[in-house]
C-alpha positions in Angstrom: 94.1 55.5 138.7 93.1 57.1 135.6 90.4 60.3 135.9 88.6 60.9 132.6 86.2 63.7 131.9 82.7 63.0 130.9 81.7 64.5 127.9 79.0 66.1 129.8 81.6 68.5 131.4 82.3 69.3 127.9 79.1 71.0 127.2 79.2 72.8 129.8 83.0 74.3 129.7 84.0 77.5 128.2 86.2 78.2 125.4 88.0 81.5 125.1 89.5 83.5 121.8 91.4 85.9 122.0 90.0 89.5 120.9 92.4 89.8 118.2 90.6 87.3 116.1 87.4 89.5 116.3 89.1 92.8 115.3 91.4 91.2 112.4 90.0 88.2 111.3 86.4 87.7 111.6 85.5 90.3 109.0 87.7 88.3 106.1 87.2 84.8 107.1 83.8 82.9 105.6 81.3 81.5 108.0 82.5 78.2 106.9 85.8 79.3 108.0 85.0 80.4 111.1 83.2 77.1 112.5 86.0 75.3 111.2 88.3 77.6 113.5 85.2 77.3 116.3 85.4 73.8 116.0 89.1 73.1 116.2 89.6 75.5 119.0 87.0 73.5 121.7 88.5 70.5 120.6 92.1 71.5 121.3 91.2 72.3 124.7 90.6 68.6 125.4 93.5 67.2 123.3 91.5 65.3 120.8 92.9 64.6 117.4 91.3 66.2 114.6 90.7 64.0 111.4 89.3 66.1 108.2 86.7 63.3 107.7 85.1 63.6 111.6 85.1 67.5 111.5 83.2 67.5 107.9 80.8 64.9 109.5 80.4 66.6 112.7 80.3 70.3 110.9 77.7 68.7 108.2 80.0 70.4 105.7 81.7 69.0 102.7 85.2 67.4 102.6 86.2 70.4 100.1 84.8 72.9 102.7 86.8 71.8 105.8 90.4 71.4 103.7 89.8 75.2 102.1 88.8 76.4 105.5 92.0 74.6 107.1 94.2 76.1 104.3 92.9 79.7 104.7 93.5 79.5 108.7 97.1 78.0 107.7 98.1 80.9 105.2 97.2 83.8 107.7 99.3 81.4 110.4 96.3 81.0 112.8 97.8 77.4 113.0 100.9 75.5 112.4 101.1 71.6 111.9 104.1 71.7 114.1 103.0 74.1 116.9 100.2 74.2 118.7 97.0 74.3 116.3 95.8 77.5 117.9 98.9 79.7 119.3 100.7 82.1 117.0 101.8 85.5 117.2 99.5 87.0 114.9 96.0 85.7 116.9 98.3 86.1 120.6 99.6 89.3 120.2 99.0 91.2 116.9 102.3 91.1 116.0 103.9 92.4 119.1 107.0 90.0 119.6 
């Protein structure tokens, strides 16, 4: 038997950040930016895969917007193409390890 979860129970869920993204990278990061981040985040909860073309669709912003925003979050490290998109030491734990 295989369970699914409605997409109904994904409205309804809740997402958590850590703190560390409000006190040290809010401020910097553009609104664009930041519902790229937003976006990817309640996404990875579920396991989906995350295509450049569906987030600038779903995000209404342009192709160019999403791959800048992508590139900023990957030079401060808040992801890694071969980790898990949102888990690094400098959003986890400051720089504490």
């Amino acid at each position: 038997m295989k369970l699914e979860q409605n997409d109904l129970s994904m409205m309804f869920s809740s997402t958590e950040i850590s703190d560390v993204f409000f006190t040290e990278y809010l401020s910097q990061a553009s609104g664009d930016a930041v519902k790229v981040y937003l976006y990817i985040l309640f996404l990875s909860k579920y396991g989906k895969d995350v295509k450049v073309n569906d987030l600038s669709k779903k995000l209404s912003l342009p192709l160019k917007t999403i791959q800048d925003s992508l590139k900023y979050w990957e030079d401060l490290r808040g992801f890694d193409e071969k980790d898990d998109w949102f888990y690094c030491e400098s959003f986890a734990g400051s720089g504490t390890s």
